[in-house]
ZAZA-600577 format. One record per atom (N, C-alpha, C): z negated, y negated, x. Coordinates in pm, whole numbers. Layout:
// ZAZA-600577
((Z Y X))
...
END
This chain:
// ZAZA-600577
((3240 -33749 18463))
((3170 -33626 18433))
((3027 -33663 18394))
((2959 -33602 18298))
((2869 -33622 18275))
((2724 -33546 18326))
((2603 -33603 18301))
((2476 -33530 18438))
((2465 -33429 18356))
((2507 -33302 18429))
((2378 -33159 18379))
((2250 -33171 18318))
((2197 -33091 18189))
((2143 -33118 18132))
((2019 -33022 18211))
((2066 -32892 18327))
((2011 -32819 18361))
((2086 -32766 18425))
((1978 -32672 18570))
((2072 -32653 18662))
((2201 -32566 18668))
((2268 -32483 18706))
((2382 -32392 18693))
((2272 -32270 18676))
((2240 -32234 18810))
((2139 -32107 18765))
((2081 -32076 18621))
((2032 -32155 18575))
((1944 -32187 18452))
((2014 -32153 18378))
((2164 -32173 18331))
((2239 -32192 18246))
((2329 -32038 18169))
((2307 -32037 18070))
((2373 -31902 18017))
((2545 -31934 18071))
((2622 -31791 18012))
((2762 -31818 18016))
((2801 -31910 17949))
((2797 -31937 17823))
((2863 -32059 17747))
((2850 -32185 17790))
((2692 -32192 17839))
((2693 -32340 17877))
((2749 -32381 18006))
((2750 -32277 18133))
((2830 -32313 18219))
((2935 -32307 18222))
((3005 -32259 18139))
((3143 -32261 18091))
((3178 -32423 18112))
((3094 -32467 17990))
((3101 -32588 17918))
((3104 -32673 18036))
((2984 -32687 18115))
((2931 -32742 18252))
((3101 -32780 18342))
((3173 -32668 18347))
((3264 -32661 18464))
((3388 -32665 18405))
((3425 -32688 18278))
((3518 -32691 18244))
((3631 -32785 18296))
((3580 -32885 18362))
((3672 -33025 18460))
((3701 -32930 18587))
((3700 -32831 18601))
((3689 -32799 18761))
((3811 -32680 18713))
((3856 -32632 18614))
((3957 -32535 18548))
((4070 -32614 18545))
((4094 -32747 18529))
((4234 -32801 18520))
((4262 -32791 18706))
((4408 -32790 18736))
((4444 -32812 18821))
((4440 -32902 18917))
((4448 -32933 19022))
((4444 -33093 19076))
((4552 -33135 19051))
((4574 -33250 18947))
((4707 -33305 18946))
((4742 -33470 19048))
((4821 -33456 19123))
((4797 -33592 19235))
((4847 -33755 19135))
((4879 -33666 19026))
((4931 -33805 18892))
((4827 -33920 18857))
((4720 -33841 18861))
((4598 -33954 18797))
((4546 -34034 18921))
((4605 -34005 19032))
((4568 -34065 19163))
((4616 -34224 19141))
((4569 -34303 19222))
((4632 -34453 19250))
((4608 -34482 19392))
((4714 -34575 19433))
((4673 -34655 19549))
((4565 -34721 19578))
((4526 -34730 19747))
((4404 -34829 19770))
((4424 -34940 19738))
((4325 -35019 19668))
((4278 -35115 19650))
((4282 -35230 19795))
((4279 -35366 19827))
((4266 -35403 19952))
((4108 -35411 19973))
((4020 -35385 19910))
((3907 -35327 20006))
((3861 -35211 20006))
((3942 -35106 19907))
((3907 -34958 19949))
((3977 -34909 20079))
((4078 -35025 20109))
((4167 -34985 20262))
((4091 -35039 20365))
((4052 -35169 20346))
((3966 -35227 20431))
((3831 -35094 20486))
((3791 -35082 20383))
((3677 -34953 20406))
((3716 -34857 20478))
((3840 -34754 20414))
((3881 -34686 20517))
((3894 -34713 20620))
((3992 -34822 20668))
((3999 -34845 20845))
((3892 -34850 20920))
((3800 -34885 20829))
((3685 -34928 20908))
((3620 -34823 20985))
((3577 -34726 20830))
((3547 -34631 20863))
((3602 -34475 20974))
((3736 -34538 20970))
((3842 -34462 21075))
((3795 -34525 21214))
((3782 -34615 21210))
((3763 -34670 21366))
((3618 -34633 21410))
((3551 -34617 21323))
((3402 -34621 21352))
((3361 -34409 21400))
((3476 -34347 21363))
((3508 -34211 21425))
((3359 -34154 21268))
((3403 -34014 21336))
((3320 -33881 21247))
((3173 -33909 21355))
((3086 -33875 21246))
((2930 -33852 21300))
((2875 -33950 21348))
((2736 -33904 21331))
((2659 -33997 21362))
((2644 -34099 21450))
((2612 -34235 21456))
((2625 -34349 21546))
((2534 -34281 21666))
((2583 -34326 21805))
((2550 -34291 21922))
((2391 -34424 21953))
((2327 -34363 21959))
((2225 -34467 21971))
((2171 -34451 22143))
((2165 -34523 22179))
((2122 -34549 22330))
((2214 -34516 22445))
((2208 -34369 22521))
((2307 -34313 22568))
((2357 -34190 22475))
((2318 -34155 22355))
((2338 -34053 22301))
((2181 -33956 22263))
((2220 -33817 22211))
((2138 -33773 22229))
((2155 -33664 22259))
((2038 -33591 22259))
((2060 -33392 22283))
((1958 -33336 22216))
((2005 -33170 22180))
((1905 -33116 22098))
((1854 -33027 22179))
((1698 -33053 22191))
((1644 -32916 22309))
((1516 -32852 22166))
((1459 -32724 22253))
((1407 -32657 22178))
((1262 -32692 22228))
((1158 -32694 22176))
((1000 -32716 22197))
((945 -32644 22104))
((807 -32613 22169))
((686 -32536 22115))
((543 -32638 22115))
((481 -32642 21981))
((414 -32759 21975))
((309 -32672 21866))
((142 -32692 21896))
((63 -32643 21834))
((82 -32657 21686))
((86 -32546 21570))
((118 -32580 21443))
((38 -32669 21349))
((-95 -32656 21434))
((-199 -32768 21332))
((-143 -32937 21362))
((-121 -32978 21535))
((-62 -33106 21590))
((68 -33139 21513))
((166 -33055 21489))
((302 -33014 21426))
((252 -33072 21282))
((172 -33039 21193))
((128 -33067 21074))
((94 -33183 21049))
((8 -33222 21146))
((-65 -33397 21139))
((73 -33459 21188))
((141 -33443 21295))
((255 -33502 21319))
((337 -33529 21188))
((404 -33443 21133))
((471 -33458 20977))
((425 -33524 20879))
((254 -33524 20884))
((186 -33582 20760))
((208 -33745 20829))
((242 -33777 20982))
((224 -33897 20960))
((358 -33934 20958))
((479 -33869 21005))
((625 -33895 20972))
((608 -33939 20826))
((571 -33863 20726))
((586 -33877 20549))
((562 -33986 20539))
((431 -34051 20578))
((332 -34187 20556))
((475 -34273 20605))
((476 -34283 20734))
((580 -34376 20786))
((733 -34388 20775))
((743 -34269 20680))
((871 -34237 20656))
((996 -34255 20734))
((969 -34192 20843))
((1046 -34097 20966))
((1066 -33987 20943))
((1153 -33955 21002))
((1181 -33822 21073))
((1137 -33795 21176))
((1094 -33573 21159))
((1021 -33544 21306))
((1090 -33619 21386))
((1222 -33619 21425))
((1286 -33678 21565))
((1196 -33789 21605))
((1295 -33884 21499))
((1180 -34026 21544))
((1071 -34019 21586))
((984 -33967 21507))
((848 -33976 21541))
((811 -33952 21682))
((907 -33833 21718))
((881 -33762 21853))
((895 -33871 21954))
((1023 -33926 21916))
((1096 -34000 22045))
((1015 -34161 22051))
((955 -34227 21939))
((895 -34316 21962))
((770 -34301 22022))
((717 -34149 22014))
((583 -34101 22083))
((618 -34121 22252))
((717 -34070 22250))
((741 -34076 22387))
((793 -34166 22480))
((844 -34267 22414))
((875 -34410 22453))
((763 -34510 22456))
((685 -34507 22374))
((478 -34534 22423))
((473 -34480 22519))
((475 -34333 22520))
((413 -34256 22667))
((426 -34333 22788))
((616 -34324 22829))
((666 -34372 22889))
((639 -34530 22978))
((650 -34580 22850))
((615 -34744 22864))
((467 -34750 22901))
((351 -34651 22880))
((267 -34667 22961))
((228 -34612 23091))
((313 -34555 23118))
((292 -34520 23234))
((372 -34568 23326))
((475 -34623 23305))
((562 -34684 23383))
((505 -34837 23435))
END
């Protein structure tokens, strides 16, 4: 398939016509083929390794917090720089904490 020249929204009737026209044939299971021995290899792998995200430490949990919106802001501006995520950022804040006070 080839890249959109522009988004769907953007696009009059004709051209999304044009756009989606691969998505109007049927699924036919004919053009299918067997795995390959490392597209199987991949799969198993990925079968054993289960759905979702890798369990890091003991796991995690999602709780809810309230955090000043200006601190919240500088926090993010320095996630971007370091290119983290809020999480991270949070949880390595608090594993400093931790480690110093312990």
């Amino acid at each position: 398939m080839k890249k959109m020249k522009k988004p769907y929204p953007e696009m009059n009737a004709q051209e999304l016509a044009e756009a989606t026209k691969a998505f109007d044939e049927p699924f036919v299971m004919d053009r299918g083929r067997p795995l390959n021995a490392a597209e199987r290899e991949r799969h198993r792998r990925a079968a054993k390794r289960g759905r979702g995200r890798p369990r890091v430490g003991k796991g995690s949990e999602r709780i809810n917090i309230t955090i000043e919106r200006g601190l919240l802001a500088e926090a993010d501006a320095l996630g971007r720089r370091e290119k983290i995520g809020r999480s991270e950022l949070i949880a390595r804040s608090l594993r400093l904490l931790v480690r110093k006070a312990g």
